[in-house]
C-alpha atoms as one frame of an Amber mdcrd trajectory, in Angstrom:
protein
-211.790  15.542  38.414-209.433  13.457  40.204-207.504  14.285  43.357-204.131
  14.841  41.610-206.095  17.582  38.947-207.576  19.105  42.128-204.485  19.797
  43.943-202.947  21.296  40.416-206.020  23.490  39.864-205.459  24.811  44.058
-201.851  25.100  43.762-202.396  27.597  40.212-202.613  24.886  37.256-204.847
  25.379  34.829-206.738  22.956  32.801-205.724  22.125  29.214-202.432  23.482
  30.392-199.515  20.664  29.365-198.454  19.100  33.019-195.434  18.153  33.022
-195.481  16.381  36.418-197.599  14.137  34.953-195.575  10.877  33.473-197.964
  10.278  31.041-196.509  13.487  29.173-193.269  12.025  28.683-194.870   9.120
  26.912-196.074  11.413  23.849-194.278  11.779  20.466-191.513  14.297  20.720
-192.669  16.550  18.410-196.338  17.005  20.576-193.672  17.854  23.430-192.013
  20.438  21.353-195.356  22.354  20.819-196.130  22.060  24.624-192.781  23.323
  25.600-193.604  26.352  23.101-197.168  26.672  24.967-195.179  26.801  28.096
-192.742  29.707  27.290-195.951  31.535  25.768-196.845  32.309  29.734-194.161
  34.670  29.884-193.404  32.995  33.885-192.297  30.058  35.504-195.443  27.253
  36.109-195.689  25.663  38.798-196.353  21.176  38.625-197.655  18.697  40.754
-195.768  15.664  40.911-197.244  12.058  40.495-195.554   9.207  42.341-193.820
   7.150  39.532-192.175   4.957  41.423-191.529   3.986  45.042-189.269   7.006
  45.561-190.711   9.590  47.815-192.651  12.328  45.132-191.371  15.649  45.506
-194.547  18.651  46.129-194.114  19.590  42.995-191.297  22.394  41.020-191.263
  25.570  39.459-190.738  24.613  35.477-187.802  26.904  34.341-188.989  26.800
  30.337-186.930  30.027  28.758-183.576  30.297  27.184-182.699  33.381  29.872
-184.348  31.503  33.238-182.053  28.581  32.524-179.358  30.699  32.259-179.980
  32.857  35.285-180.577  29.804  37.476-177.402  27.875  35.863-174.937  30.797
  36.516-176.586  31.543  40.432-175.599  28.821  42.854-176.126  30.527  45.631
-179.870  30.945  45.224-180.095  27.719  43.096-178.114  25.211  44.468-177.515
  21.407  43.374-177.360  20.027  46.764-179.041  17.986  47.636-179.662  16.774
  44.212-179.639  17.327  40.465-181.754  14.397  39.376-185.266  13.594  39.295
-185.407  11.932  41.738-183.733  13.387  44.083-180.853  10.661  45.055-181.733
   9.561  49.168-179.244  10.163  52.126-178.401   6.217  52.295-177.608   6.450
  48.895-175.135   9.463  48.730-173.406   8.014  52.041-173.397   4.544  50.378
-172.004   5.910  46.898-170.633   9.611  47.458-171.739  12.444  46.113-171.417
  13.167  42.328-169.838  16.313  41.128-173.411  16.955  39.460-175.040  16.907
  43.005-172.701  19.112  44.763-172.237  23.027  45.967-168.905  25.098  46.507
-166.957  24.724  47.937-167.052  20.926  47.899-167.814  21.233  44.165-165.257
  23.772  43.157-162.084  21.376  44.720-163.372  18.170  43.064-163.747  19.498
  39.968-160.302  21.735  40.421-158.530  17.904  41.353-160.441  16.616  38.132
-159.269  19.406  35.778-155.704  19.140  36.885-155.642  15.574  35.786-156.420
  16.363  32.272-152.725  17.088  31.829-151.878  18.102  28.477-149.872  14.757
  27.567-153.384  12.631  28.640-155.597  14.900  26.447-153.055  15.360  23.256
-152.733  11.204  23.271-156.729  10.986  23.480-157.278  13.287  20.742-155.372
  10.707  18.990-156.942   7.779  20.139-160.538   9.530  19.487-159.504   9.254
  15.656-158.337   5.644  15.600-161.585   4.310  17.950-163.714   6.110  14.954
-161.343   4.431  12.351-162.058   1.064  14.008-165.553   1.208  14.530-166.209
   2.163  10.577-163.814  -0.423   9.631-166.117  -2.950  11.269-169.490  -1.393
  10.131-167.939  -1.928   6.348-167.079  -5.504   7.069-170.202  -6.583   9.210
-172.844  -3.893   7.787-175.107  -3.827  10.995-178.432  -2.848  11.225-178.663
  -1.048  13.940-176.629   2.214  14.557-177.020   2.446  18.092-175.924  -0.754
  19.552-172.376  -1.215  17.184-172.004   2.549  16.500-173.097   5.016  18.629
-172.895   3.355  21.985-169.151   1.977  21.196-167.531   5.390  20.703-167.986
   7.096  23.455-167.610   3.643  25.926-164.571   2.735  24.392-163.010   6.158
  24.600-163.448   6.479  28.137-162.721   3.110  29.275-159.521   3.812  27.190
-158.800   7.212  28.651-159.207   6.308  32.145-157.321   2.674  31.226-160.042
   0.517  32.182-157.986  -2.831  31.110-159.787  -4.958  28.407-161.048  -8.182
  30.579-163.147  -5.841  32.785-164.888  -3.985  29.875-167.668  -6.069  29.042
-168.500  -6.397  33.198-168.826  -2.544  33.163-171.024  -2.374  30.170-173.079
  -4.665  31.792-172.794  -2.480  34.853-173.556   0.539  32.530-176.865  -0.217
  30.949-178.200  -1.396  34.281-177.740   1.825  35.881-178.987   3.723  33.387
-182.020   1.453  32.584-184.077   3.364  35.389-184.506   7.007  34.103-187.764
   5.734  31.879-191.260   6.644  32.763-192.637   4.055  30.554-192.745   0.595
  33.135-194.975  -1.503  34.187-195.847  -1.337  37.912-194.051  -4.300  39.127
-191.023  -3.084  36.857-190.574   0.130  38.535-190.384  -1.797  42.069-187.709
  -3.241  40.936-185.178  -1.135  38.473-184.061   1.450  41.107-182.908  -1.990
  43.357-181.401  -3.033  40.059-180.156   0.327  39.144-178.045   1.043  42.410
-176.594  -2.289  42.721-175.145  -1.800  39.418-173.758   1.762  40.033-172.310
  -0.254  43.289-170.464  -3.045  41.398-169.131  -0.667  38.538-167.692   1.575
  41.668-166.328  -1.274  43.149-164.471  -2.350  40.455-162.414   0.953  40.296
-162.252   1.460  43.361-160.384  -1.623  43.194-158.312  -0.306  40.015-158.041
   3.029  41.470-155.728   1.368  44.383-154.203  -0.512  42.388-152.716   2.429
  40.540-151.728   4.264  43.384-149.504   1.313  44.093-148.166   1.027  40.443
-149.073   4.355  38.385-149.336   4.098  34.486-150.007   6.972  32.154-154.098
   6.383  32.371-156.667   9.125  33.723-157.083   6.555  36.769-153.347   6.700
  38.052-153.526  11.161  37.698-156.698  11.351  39.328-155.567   9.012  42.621
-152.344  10.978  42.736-153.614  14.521  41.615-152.268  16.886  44.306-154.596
  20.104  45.145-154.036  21.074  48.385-152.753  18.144  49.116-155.747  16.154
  48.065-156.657  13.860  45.646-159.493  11.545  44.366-160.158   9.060  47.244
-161.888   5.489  46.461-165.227   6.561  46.616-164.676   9.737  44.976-162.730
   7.993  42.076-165.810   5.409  42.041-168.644   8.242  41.823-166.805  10.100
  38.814-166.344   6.951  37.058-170.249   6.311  37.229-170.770   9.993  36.180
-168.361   9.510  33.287-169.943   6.014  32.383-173.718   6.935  32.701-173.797
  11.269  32.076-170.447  10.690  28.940-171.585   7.694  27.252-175.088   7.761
  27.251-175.430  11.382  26.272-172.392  11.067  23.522-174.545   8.118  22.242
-177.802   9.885  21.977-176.053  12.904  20.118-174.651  10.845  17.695-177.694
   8.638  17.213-180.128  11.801  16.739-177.201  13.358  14.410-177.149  10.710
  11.711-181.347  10.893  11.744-181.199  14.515  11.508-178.609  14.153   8.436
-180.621  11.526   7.268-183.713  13.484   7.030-182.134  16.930   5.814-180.383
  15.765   2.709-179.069  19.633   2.171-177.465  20.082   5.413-175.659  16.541
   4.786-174.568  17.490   1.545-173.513  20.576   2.764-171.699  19.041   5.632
-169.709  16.829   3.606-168.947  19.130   0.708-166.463  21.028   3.214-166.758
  18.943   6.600-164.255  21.404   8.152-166.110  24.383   7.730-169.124  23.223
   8.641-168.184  20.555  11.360-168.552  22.593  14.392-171.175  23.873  13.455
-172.892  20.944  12.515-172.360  19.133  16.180-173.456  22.284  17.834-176.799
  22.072  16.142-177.140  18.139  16.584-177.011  18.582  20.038-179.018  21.827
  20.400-181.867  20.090  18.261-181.534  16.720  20.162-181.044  17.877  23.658
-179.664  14.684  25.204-179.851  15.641  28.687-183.502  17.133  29.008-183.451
  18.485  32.385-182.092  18.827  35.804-182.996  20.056  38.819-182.332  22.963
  41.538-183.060  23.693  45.244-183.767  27.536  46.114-181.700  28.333  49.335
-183.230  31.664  49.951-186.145  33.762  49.078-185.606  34.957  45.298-187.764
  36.869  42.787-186.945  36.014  38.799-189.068  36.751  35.614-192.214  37.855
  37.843-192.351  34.862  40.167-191.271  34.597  43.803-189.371  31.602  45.004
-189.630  30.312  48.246-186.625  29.117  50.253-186.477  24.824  49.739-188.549
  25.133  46.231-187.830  22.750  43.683-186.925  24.418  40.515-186.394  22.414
  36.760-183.850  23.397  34.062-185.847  22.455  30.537-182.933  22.368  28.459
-184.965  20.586  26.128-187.224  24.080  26.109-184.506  26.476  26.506-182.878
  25.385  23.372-185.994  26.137  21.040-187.217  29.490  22.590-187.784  31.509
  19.564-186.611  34.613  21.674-183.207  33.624  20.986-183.293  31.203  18.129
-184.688  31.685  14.509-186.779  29.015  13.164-186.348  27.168  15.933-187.611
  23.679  15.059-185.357  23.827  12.022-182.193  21.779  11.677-179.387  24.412
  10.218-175.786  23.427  10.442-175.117  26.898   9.878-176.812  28.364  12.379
-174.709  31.393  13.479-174.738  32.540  16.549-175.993  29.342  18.111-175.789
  29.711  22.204-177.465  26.562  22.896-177.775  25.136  26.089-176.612  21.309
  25.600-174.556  21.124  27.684-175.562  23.539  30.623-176.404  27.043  31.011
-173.098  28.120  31.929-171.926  28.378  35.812-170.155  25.893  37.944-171.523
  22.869  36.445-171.097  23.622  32.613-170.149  20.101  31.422-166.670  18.942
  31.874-166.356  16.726  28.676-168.122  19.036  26.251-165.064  19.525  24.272
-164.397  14.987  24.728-168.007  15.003  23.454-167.549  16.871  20.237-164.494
  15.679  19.193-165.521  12.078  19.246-168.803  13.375  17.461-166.475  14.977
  15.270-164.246  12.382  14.427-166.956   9.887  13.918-168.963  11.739  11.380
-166.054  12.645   9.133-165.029   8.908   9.021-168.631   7.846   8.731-169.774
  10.557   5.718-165.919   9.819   4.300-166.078   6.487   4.119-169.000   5.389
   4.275-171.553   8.238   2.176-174.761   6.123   1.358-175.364   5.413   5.331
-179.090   6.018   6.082-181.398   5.586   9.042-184.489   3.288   7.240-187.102
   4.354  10.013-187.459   6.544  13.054-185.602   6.460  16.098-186.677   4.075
  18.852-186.828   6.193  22.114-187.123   5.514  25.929-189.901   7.521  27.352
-187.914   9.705  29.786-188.258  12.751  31.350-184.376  13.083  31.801-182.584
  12.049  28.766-183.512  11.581  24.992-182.736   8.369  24.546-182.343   6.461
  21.531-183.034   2.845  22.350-182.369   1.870  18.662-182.291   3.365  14.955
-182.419   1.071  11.793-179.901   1.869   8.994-178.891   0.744   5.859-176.559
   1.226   2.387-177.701   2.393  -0.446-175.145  -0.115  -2.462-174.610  -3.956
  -1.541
């Protein structure tokens, strides 16, 4: 037995057990993860994991696996017991960094949380939102336009990746010269949320990783004060001159939402719609009956793309006080983890889980939170450039296929698509 399998057996892991602290777990096919989520939930009680060092980050003792549809939920809509601070993410992001970068709205408590997001909100002005509604529709237009005339083969790379980037850097009126920089910038920083490196490799990428989150900061930061100087109708100029309480967005705050929006919008848009045209693909009768009336079944249909998919698998709490839930004590400083991936296949709350049903009424998945002060700003941006996308891409474009499986980054964060083959059925 070796010494890591010791300390899980003395801190209450069993053998044959799935251990999720373990990265060579996130490594297996997803659908062996699916049945060891289900084992999970089976125990009735949170489990408790020891983590392995996967990189040259400080490993946390170990967390409390939150597995059920209700424990996410409880934990999601109780900050005061299960608090964000001092961070979300696996792992947890270090002092130097957060003074370096800021914090993220994802890594924050009230009340610092509850007036960033209120400055944030108040920016989303009615006029911004109405004229990115309409841009939504013409990015989609574009982007099928060119699949027609160039007919790539993969979906990832020209597709899904380019909707939601080029929404965003449009909304927040990133100007057109510094777009390919940032999406540079972008797949640098999000490069390190993999388990699946070579030794050497992991040394390097979180190095890699920050100095990209610090030049795509930089660079609007730099924009940011430019608008305050000469304001234009762009996300950038309301944010830097939003006024709550006499506050708004300073550089560093500006620079630490953009990364959120860059990294948490676009890769999580991307992996929705990626996973969405391989679930159509491989349920012929839900596509047909998506596009034989694609605005009845619409919402539904995104809803259950991203409850099947689950782009964002997990993140993570800190218990601030002593707190009993579903038969286990927490301790104050315990490490807790929100499986959304889990949560959104417990067969307590969802029929047939495992199935893909567009119709699937009610459907209270947990894609994009559990509900509580950090339910996901852009879920309604995320579905309506899903939205718009599919009806242009079943419209125009009806024989489009994925020709093999999806490509996916081992991760124990996100479900990443790395790539997806597709094709036409006629030349």
């Amino acid at each position: 037995m070796t010494a890591f399998a010791e300390q899980a057996v003395r801190d209450g892991q069993q053998p044959g057990r799935p251990d999720l602290g373990d990265p060579s777990f996130w490594q297996l096919p997803h659908t062996d993860r699916v049945r060891a989520f289900a084992q999970l939930r089976r125990f009735g009680r949170p489990q408790y994991f020891v983590e392995r060092p996967s990189s040259f980050w400080r490993p946390e003792k170990g967390f409390h696996a939150l597995v059920s549809h209700a424990d996410v939920v409880e934990a999601s809509r109780n900050p005061q017991v299960f608090a964000s601070a001092p961070g979300a993410t696996t792992p947890e992001p270090p002092r130097w960094a957060r003074a370096l970068f800021g914090d993220s709205l994802v890594n924050l408590d009230a009340p610092h949380h509850t007036q960033l997001r209120r400055i944030v909100s108040q920016a989303f002005t009615p006029r911004i939102l109405g004229r990115t509604e309409a841009d939504i529709r013409a990015v989609a237009a574009r982007i099928v336009d060119d699949v027609l005339s160039d007919r790539p083969k993969d979906f990832v790379s020209t597709v899904a990746s380019r909707m939601p980037f080029e929404v965003i850097c449009n909304l927040m009126g990133i100007p057109g010269q510094q777009r390919p920089a940032i999406l540079a910038q972008v797949n640098r920083a999000s490069g390190d949320t993999g388990v699946a490196r070579a030794a050497r490799s992991r040394l390097r990428m979180p190095g890699k990783g920050l100095r990209a989150l610090a030049s795509m900061q930089g660079m609007v930061a730099d924009l940011g004060r430019e608008r305050r100087r000469n304001p234009t109708d762009d996300l950038v100029s309301a944010l830097v001159s939003a006024d709550i309480d006499g506050q708004a967005l300073t550089g560093r705050q500006l620079g630490a939402f953009f990364s959120l929006l860059m990294v948490a919008g676009v890769e999580t848009t991307r992996n929705a719609i990626a996973h969405g045209l391989d679930l159509l693909t491989r349920h012929p009768a839900q596509r047909a009956l998506l596009t034989g009336d694609f605005d009845r079944f619409a919402d539904g249909a995104m809803d259950e793309i991203v409850r099947h998919s689950t782009p964002i698998i997990q993140f993570r709490r800190t218990v601030t006080r002593d707190h009993r839930m579903s038969g286990q004590d927490f301790r104050r400083g315990d490490k807790v983890v929100l499986f959304y991936a889990s949560a959104n296949r417990d067969e307590t709350v969802f029929t047939d889980p495992d199935a893909f049903d567009i119709t699937r009424t009610p459907n209270p998945h947990l894609g994009f939170g559990g509900g509580g002060p950090h339910y996901c700003l852009g879920t309604y941006l995320a579905k309506q450039e899903m939205k718009a996308l599919f009806r242009e891409l079943l419209t125009r474009i009806p024989d489009l296929r994925t020709t093999g499986a999806p490509v996916l980054v081992p991760s124990n964060f996100d479900n990443r698509v790395r790539s997806m083959p597709c094709a036409y059925a006629r030349p």
